[in-house]
Structures are given as structure tokens and as C-alpha cells.
N, C-alpha and C positions, 0 to 999 in steps of 0.2 A: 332527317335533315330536310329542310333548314331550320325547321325547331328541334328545342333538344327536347329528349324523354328522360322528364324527373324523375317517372316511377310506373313499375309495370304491376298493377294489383295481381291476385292470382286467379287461374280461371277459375270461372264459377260456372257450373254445369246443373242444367234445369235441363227435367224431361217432359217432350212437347208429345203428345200422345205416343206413336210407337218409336219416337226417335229424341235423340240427345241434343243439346242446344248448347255449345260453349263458348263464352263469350269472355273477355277482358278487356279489361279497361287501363289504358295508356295515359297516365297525364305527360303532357307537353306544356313548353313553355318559351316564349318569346318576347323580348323586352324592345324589340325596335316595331314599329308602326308600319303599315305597309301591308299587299298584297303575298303571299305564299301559298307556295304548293305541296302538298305533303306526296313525294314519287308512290306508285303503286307498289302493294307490299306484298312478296310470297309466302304463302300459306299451301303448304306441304300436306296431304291428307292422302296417308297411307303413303305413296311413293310417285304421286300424280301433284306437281305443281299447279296452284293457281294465283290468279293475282287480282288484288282490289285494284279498284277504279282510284286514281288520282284523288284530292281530296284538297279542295281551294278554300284558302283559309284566312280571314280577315282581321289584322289584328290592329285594333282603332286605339287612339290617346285617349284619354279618360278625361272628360271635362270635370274640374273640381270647382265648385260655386264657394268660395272662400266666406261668403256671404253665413253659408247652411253648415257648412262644412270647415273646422278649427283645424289651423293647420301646425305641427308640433315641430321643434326640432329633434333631430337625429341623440336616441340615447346614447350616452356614452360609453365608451368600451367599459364592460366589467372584468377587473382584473380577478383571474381565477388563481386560487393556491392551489401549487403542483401538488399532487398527492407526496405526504414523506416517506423516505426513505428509512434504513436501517442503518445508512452508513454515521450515523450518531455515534451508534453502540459500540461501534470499530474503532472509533476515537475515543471515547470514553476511555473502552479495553485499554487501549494505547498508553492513555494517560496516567490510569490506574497502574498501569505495569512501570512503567518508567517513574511514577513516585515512589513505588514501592520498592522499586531497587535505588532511587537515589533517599530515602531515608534509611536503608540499611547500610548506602555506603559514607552516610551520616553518622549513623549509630555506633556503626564497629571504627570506623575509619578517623572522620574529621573530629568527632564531638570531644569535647573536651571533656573527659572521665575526671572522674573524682577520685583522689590519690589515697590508696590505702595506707594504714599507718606505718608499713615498711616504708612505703615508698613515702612520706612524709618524714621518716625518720633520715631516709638516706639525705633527704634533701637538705639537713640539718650540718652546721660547721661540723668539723671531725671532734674538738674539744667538747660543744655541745651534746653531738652525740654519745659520745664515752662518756659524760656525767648521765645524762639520762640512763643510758646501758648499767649505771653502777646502780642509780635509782631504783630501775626495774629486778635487778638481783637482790638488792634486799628488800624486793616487797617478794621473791620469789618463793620464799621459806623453805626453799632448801637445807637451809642449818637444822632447820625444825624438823624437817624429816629425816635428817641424817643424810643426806646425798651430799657428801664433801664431797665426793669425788666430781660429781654432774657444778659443785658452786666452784670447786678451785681452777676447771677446763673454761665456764664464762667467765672467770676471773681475767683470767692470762688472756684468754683471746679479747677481752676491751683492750689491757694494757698492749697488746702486741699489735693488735688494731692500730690504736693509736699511733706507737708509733710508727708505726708502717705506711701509716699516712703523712707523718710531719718531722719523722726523723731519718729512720732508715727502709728505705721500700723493699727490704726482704724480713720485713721482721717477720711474718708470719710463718714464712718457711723454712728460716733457722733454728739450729737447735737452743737453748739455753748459753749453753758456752760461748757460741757462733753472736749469738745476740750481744752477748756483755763484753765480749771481744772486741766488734763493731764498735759497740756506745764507747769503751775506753780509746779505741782510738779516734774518732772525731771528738771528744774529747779535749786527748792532745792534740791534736791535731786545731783546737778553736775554732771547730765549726760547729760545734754544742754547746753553750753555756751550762752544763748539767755539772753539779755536783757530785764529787765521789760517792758522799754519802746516800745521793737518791741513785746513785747506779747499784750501789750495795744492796739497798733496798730492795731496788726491783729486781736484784738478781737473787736473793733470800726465798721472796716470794716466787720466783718464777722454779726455784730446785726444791721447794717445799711443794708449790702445784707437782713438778717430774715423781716427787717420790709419792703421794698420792694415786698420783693416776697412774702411775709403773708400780711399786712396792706395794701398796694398799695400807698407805701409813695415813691414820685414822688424828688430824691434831685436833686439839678439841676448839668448843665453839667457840669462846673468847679471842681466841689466838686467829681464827677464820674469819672476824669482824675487822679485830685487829690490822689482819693481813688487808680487808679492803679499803680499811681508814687510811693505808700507805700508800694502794694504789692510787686513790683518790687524792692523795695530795702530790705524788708523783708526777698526777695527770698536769696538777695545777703549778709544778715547779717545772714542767716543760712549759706550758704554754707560757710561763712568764719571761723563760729566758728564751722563746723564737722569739723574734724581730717580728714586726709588724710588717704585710706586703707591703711593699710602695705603690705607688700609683700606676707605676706601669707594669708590674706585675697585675695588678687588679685589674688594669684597661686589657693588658693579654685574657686574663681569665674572662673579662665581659665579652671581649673578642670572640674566643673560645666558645660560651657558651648560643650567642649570637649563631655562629656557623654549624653548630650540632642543632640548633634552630630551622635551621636551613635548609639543613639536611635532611633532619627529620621532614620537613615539609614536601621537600623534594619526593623522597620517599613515601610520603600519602597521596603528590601528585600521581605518581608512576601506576601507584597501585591501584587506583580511581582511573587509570586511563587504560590499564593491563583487563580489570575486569569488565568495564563499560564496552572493549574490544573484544574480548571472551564471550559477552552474553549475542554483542550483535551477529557474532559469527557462529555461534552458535544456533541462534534465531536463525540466520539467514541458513543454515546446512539445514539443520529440523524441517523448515517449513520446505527445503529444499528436495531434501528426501521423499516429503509426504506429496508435496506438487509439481516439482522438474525444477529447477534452477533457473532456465527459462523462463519458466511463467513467473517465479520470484522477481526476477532483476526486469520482465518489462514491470510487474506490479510497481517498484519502487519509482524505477527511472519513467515508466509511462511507454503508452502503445498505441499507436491510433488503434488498428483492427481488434484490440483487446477492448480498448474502452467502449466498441463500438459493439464487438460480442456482449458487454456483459452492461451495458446501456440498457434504457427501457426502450423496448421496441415496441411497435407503432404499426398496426394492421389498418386496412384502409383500403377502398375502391379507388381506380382511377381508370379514368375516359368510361364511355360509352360502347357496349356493354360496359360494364365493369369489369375490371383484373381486380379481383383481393389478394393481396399480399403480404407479406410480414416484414417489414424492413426496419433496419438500425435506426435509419433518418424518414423522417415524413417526406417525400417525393416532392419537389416543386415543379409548375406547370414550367414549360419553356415554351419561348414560341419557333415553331419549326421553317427550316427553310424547303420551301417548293418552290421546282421549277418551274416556270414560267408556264408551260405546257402542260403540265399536271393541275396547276390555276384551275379551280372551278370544276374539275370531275373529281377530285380527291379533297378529302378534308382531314386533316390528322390533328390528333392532340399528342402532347409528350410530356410525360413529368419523368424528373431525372432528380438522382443522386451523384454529383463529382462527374468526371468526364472519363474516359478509356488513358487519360493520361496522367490518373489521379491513382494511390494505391489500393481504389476501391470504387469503384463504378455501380447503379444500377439504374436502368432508364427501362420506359413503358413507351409503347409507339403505338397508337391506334387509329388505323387507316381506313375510310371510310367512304369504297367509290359513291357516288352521287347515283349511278345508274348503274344497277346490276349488270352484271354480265349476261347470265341466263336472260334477265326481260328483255336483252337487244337480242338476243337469240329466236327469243320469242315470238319476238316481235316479225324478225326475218323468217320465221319459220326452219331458225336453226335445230339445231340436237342442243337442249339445254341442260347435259350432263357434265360438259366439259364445265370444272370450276373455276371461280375469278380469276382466284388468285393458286399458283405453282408453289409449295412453302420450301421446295428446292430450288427453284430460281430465284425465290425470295431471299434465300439465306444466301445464294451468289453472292446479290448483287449487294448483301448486306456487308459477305467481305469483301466485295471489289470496295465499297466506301470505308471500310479499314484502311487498304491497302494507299487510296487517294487521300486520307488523314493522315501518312507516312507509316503505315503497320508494315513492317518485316520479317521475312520465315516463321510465317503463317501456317501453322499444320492445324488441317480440317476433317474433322470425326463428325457423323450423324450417326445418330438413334430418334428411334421413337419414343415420345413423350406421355406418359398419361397424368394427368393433375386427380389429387386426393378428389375430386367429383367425376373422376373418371373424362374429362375433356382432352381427346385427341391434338397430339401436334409433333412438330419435327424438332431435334434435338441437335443442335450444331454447335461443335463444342472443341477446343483444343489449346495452343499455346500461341502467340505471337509476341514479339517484342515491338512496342509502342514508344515513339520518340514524337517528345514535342515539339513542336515547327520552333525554328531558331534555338533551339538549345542543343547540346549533346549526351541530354539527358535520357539514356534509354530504361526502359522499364520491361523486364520480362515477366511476362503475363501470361497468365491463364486466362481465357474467357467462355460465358455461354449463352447461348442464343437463341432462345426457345420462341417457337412462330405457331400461329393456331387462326384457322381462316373459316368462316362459315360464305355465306352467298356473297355479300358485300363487305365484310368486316376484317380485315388484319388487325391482330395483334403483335406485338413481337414485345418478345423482354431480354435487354440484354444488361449481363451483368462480365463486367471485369474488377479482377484482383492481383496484386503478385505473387507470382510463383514462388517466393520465398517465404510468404504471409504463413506464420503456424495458426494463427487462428481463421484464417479465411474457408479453409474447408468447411468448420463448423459453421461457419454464416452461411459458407454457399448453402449446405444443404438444410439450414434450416429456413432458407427463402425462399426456395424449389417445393419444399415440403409444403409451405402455405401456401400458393399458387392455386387460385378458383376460380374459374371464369363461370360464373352468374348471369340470370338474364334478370332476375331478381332478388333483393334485397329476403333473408329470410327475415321472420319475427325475430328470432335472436340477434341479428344481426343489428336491426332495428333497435332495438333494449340497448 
């Protein structure tokens, strides 16, 4: 300071006849005009501090002769494309699953099937269908093979069919006697316009089918045709003497078939809603089983500290030296508040993520006395062993300014700290509940507070979460984990 250092190259060691030479190279940089002075620097050789001589530094405006020299405007931002993601594939999956169960609940469910010929038969008037029935027995040739007994049993059941649909609705289940008993009495009764004669009929043929298919009375073919030529005109002297439905029989029957419409509909609703709730509950136990139920319902419903775990993270130096770190969020600079009295011997930078009263915090603080401690010591002809900076009074007084932000029951744990480069620091670490000014919104928290000091330079990294956060542990320690204080940029780092 007061310029910064953009970049420390590495040292480079030349041997000067019996002795080593090493030497690097620091670029600095400064964009305001004016006189500076770069403070004397310690240089540690073996365990014996020394210091360079101050270093007065000129940094003049650049005259540009607009004459010799073109002058351009400023290029334009180039918009870069994010690198893509995979979460396409997830959707895709998604979509492909959800068509494939909604054209299955297409296929079996809604679609309208094509009606085999029972069921195109059923759909057919009952008179209709009994003449067709008698059609397909004499294409059956059963006469021809001698199966009286399998042609006189489809005999009886058209004619019992029949009328079991449009005369009496237990024809099927009565015996012969019980049947012809019935017919005669509606009958007298004038709710059958049928003939004695066609009762006679059908009762000939229905105790000639009994002795058949009981006795094993064999009549022959003529007489078997005969008997179907009766039925068949039986058929056609009942439907001549029912009445025609009226209108409001027909509007009930449209009625009728309208609500079994309705129902059936009903009934493909249900069962499109029964499975649609079967698979997602199923899904959601499955996936629940193999990942916690937890981490299912924040997936659906959403999580900050989830979205934040499993985000693309973001490694990156901040302040001078540099901290590398690995954070959910890229760090933004803040600008920090110094007391009045600290004005002009301290210089801090701080980049933060969210604040101590946010579900997730993390902030970098780099403080940076103007004048060593040791070179005033030096200077005095003090003991220059004693260090700047205390990283247990540091961390005091980092939670007395907890406490003055309204932090309460504050419990305070240290350890010692080492970062994956092996850099030494203090580890102040525990629980407090944090309330924000005017609200009564309190937030119990974990927090930690990692401090690491060389001659002039404090670091401090402090990171808060809530005690309740199930993913925060994972964050904390994978941000801990990445934690390297550098005094230079390696090649890779650089790539």
C-alpha cells in the first residue's frame, strides 16, 4: 500500500560465485497521479528480520497527442454462454415418463375400442338379434353332423332369449311347463296378443328340445328344420303383436342409456385419477426410500441451502494476499465501515455473501496496518517478536460486534486451524441466535470464524448458517475444505 500488488512472479535464484542471489519481481499498480511511497518491507532471512529502505514512487498522466495517436471507443460487453448443464436430460426423462403413462392411460382406458362381434351383436334390437341367432344356426351344420342335441339346446335358448326379453323375464329360468303356464296366462290375462296356436307351437318344440337333451330322442332332420322354421315365425308373430314403445318409453330408454354414459365416464375419471395418484406416490416413496423424504419434498417444493449445495460453485481469490475459496455465490466487494481513528493506519477490503441475518452468510475481511507493528518496534529499539495482531483478541472483539448487531446466547468454542496449504490460524466457532434490528425475527445459528495474521495482514473468514439447515453442514465443510491463503497465483491457477 498505497499501490496495490497485481502479481508476485516466483523467485528466481542465480548463483553469484560462492553465494545464491534471489530475487522477485512484484508488479504494482496505480491509477491516480501523484506522489507515493511504497513503506519499508520485511525480509526474514533465517530468523533475523530486515527491512528495505522506503521506496518513492511517481506516477505521472500520460499525455496523448490525439494528433499521432487514434483514439477508439470502449468495446462492448461480450455476452458469454454459461456453460450447459444436464438438467435438459431430467426434463426430457420427465416428460418421456409422464407420456408414456398418459398414452397407456389412453390405450387401455379412454380410447375407444373397436367392438367385437359379441358385443356388436349385443348392441343389436332383441328381435334382430334372434333372427341373426337363427341365421347363424343354420349356417352351423349341426344337422349335418348329427349334433341334435348341441342344435335343439341353441334352439330353445334364441326362443327363450327372446322372450325373456320382451315377454316374460324369467323365461330362461323356467322349466317348460312354468314357461307355457306363464304365456297362457298373460295371455288371458290381454297383456300378450299371442295365439293359442303359436303357444302350442312353441310349447311342441320346447318338450321335443326336453326329450332330446333328457331322453336322447334322436327326431330326424326334416322335422329339426321344420322345428326352426316355427321358431322363426314365432319370433315374428310376437313382435307383431308387442306394441310399439311410445315416445316416452323411448325418451326413458335414451334417458337411460345417456346416464350408464355418464357413468361409465365417471368411472374412467376415477380410475385415471386413482392411478395418476398411485404412480406419484409411489414415485415420491421410491425415490424417497433411496434419498430421505426430506431431500425429496425440498427437491419438489424447493430449498435455498439445497439449491445452493448443489449450484455451480465458484472458486476465486479475494483481497490481497489473496483467500481462495470455494463458495455457492461469487463474493461481492462491500465497502467497510472504519472508525474514524482507525482512518488512515488500517485499510480493509471485504467481499460478502448475505449477512449474519440471512439463512446463510459468508464474508472475507482483509486488514491491512499501513505500518508494521515490528518496524515501530524497530524503529524504537523494541523486541520485535511481539505480533501485530492477537487472533484471540481478534476474535473477542469480532464477537463483542456480534453481540452490538443484537447476537444472543452466544456460546464460544476455539481450535486451531490448518488450511489444505498448511496456513496456520485460530478457529472460533459455536452457536448464537441472531435477530434483525426491528423485527422479532430470530434466527438460531451456527457460526465460524476463521482469523490468520502474518506482520501486517489480517484475514478473517466468517461464515453463518441455521442450526436447523440439513444441508448446511455439507456447505460448511466443503468451504473450510477449500480455504488457501497464497502469496501467489500458481500456473494452474492462472490456466
Amino acid at each position: 500500500m498505497p499501490l496495490e500488488n497485481v502479481e508476485a512472479l516466483k523467485i528466481d535464484t542465480t548463483k553469484l560465485e560462492a553465494n545464491f542471489r534471489l530475487s522477485r519481481i512484484y508488479k504494482l499498480t496505480q491509477f491516480d497521479s501523484g506522489a507515493y511511497t511504497i513503506p519499508r518491507q520485511k525480509i526474514i532471512i533465517g530468523e533475523q528480520p530486515f527491512f528495505t529502505d522506503s521506496l518513492s514512487v511517481e506516477v505521472s498522466t500520460v499525455e496523448v497527442d490525439t494528433t499521432k495517436q487514434k483514439l477508439y471507443d470502449i468495446k462492448p460487453i461480450i455476452e458469454v454462454e454459461e456453460p450447459g448443464s444436464d438438467w435438459w436430460k431430467w426434463v426430457l426423462i420427465a416428460l418421456l415418463a409422464i407420456a408414456l403413462v398418459a398414452f397407456l392411460l389412453y390405450w387401455f382406458i379412454w380410447r375407444t375400442k373397436p367392438l367385437t362381434e359379441e358385443e356388436e351383436i349385443a348392441l343389436l334390437p332383441p328381435y334382430d338379434r334372434a333372427k341373426l341367432a337363427l341365421q347363424k344356426l343354420d349356417e352351423s351344420q349341426l344337422l349335418i353332423r348329427s349334433e341334435v342335441k348341441e342344435y335343439y339346446s341353441e334352439l330353445t335358448f334364441i326362443i327363450r332369449k327372446y322372450l325373456d326379453e320382451k315377454v316374460y323375464d324369467r323365461a330362461l329360468e323356467s322349466t317348460t311347463s312354468e314357461l307355457v303356464s306363464r304365456l297362457n296366462l298373460l295371455k288371458e290375462g290381454n297383456q300378450i296378443p299371442l295365439s293359442k296356436e303359436t303357444i302350442q307351437h312353441i310349447e311342441s318344440i320346447l318338450k321335443r328340445a326336453d326329450l332330446v337333451k333328457f331322453a336322447k330322442s334322436a327326431p330326424d332332420t326334416a322335422l329339426a328344420e321344420m322345428d326352426k322354421s316355427t321358431i322363426d315365425k314365432a319370433i315374428d308373430h310376437v313382435k307383431v303383436s308387442l306394441p310399439e314403445p311410445s315416445e316416452e318409453e323411448k325418451l326413458l330408454d335414451q334417458k337411460y342409456k345417456e346416464a350408464q354414459e355418464r357413468k361409465k365416464k365417471r368411472r374412467k375419471i376415477w380410475i385415471t385419477v386413482g392411478i395418476s395418484l398411485f404412480l406419484i406416490i409411489a414415485t415420491f416413496v421410491g425415490f424417497g426410500i433411496k434419498y430421505g423424504f426430506g431431500y425429496v419434498k425440498d427437491t419438489i417444493i424447493g430449498h435455498e441451502s439445497k439449491e445452493l449445495l448443489e449450484g455451480k460453485w465458484v472458486k476465486s481469490a479475494y483481497g490481497f494476499p489473496p483467500v481462495w475459496i470455494e463458495t455457492p455465490k461469487v463474493l461481492k466487494r462491500v465497502d467497510p465501515q472504519l472508525p474514524e481513528e482507525a482512518q488512515g493506519k488500517l485499510n480493509m477490503t471485504t467481499f460478502a455473501y448475505g449477512t449474519m441475518f440471512d439463512a446463510f452468510s459468508v464474508v472475507i475481511n482483509t486488514t491491512t496496518v499501513n505500518e508494521p507493528k515490528q518496524a515501530q518496534q524497530a524503529q524504537q529499539g523494541q523486541n520485535t517478536d511481539e505480533p501485530t495482531f492477537d487472533l484471540l483478541e481478534v476474535s473477542k472483539e469480532t464477537i463483542k460486534s456480534f453481540e452490538e448487531e443484537g447476537a444472543s446466547n452466544i456460546v464460544v468454542k476455539t481450535d486451531k486451524f490448518i488450511t489444505p496449504n498448511n496456513a496456520e490460524g485460530l478457529k472460533t466457532f459455536g452457536t448464537a441466535d441472531f435477530k434483525a434490528p426491528g423485527t422479532d425475527n430470530v434466527i438460531n445459528a451456527e457460526y465460524t470464524l476463521l482469523c490468520f495474521a502474518n506482520e501486517n495482514v489480517l484475514q478473517q473468514i466468517i461464515i453463518t448458517w441455521s442450526k436447523d439447515d440439513d444441508y448446511a453442514d455439507e456447505m460448511i465443510e466443503r468451504i473450510t475444505d477449500s480455504i488457501e491463503l497464497k502469496a501467489e497465483e500458481t500456473e494452474e491457477e492462472k490456466e
